[in-house]
C-alpha positions as CSV (number, residue, x, y, z in Angstrom):
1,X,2.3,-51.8,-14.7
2,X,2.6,-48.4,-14.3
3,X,5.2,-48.1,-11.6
4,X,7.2,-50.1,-14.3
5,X,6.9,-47.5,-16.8
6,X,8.0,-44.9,-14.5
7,X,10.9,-47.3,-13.7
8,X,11.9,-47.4,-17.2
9,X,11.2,-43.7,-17.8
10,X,13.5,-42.3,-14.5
11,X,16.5,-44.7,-16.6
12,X,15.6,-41.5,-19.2
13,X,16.7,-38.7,-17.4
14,X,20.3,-37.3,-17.3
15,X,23.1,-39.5,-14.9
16,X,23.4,-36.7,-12.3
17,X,19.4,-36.0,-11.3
18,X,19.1,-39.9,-11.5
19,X,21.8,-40.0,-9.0
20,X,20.8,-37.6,-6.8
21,X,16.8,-38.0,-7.2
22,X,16.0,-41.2,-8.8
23,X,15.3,-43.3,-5.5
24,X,13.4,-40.6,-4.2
25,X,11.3,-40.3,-7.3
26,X,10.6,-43.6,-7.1
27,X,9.8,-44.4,-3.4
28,X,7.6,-41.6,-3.9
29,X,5.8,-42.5,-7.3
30,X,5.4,-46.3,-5.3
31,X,3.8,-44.7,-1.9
32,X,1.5,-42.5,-3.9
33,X,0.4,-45.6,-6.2
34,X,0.0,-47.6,-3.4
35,X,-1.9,-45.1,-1.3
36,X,-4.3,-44.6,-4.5
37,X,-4.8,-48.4,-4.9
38,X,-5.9,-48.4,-0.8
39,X,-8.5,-45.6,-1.0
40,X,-9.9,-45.9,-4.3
41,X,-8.9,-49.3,-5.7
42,X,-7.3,-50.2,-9.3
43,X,-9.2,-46.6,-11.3
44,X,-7.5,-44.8,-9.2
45,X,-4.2,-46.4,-8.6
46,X,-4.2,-46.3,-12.4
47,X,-5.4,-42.3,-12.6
48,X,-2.3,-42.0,-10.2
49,X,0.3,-44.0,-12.6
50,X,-0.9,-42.0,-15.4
51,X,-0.1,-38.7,-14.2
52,X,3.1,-39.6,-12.4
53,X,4.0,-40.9,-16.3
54,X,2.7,-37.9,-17.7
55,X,4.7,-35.7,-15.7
56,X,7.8,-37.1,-16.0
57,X,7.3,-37.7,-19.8
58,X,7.3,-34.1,-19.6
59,X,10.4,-33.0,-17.3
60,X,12.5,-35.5,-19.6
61,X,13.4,-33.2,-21.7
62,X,13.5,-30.2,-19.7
63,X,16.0,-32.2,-17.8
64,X,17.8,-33.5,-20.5
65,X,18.4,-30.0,-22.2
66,X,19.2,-28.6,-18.6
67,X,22.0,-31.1,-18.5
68,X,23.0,-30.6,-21.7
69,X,23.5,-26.4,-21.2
70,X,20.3,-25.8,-23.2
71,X,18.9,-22.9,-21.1
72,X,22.3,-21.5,-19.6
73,X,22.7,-19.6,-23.4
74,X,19.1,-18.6,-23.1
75,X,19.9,-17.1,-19.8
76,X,23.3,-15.6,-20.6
77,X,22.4,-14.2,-23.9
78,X,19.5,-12.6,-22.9
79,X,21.2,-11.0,-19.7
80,X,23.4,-9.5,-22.9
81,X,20.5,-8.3,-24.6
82,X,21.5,-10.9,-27.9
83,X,18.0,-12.5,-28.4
84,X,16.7,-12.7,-31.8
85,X,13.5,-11.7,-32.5
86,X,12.6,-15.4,-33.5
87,X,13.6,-16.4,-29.3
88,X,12.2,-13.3,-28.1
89,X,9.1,-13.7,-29.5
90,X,8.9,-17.6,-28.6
91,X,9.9,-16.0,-24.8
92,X,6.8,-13.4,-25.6
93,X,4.5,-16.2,-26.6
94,X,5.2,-18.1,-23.3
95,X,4.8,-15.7,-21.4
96,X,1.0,-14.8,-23.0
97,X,0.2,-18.5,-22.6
98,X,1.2,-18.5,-19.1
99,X,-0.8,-15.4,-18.2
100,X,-3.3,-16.3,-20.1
101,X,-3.8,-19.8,-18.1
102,X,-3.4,-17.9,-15.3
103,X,-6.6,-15.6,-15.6
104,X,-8.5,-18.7,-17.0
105,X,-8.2,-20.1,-13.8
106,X,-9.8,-17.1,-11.8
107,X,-12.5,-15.4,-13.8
108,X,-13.5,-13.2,-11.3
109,X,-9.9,-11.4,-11.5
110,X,-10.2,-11.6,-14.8
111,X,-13.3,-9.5,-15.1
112,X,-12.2,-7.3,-12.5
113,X,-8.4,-6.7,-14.1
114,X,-10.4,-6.3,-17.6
115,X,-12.7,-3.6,-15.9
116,X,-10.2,-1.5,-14.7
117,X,-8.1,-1.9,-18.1
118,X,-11.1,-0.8,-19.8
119,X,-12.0,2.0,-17.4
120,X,-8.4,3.7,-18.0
121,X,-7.9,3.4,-21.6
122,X,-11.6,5.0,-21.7
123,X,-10.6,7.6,-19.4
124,X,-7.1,8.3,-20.5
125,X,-8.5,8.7,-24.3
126,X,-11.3,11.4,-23.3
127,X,-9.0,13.4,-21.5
128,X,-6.5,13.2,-24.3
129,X,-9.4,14.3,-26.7
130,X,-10.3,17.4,-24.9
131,X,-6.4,18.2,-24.2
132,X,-5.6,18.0,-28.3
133,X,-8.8,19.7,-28.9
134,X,-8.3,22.7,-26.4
135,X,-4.5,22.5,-26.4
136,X,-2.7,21.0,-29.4
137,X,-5.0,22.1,-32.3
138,X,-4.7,25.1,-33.3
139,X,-8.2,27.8,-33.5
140,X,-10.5,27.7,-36.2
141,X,-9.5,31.1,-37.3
142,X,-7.2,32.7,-39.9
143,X,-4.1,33.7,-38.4
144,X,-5.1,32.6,-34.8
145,X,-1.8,32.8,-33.7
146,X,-1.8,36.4,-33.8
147,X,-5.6,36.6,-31.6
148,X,-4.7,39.0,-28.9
149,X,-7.2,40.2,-25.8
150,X,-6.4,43.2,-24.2
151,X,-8.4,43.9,-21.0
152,X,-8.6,47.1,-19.0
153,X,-9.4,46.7,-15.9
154,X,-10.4,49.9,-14.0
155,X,-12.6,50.2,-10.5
156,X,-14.8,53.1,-10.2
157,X,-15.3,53.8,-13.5
């Protein structure tokens, strides 16, 4: 039942990957059915199916806007610098969500990458305090710009 599906789904992507893929896609999607139905019997052929459907219900489109030029003005107009702030900030969000997944999936870099943000934002914000308060501010005095110190320095006497 499933294999059928993904028959009728591969008719859905553009002529040229069909051409060039389809029977491969398909032998493939077959073997790794069948090879599912061996080992763990109809669940798992069936677990199989569904993510073989799954994914290519999801490179459909792709594909079909691929075909269709849909990224090539993406690629062109941002190698112009002529985004708008509506696409550069969908290309923004993307880019979060796919870091974000990313440190989902190890925790322990997480903590660790997290640590050492937190270590030099601490760090660079103390040393920037005593910088502006030692440097940049100017002395609690009247008129401290004009606070001179003359020294004499003279040995043996």
């Amino acid at each position: 039942m499933t294999l059928r599906l993904y028959a009728l789904l591969l008719r859905a992507l553009p002529v040229e990957i069909r051409e060039s893929a389809g029977a491969w896609m398909w032998e493939d999607a077959r073997r790794l059915v069948e090879s599912a139905r061996r080992e763990r019997g109809r669940a798992g052929a069936l677990l199989v199916g569904l993510r073989l459907l799954g994914d290519l219900a999801v490179a459909i489109p792709r594909e079909r806007r691929a075909a269709r030029g849909g990224y090539e003005w993406q690629r062109t107009r941002s190698l112009r610098g002529t985004l708008g702030w509506g696409e550069r900030a969908m290309m923004w969000i993307r880019d979060l969500r796919v870091a974000f997944r990313a440190l989902v999936r190890r925790p322990g870099f997480m903590a660790i990458a997290t640590l050492t943000l937190g270590l030099g934002i601490g760090a660079t914000v103390a040393i920037f305090s005593v910088v502006n308060g030692v440097v940049i501010q100017p002395l609690p005095f009247p008129d401290s710009d004009r606070i001179v110190e003359i020294r004499h320095h003279a040995p043996g006497i």
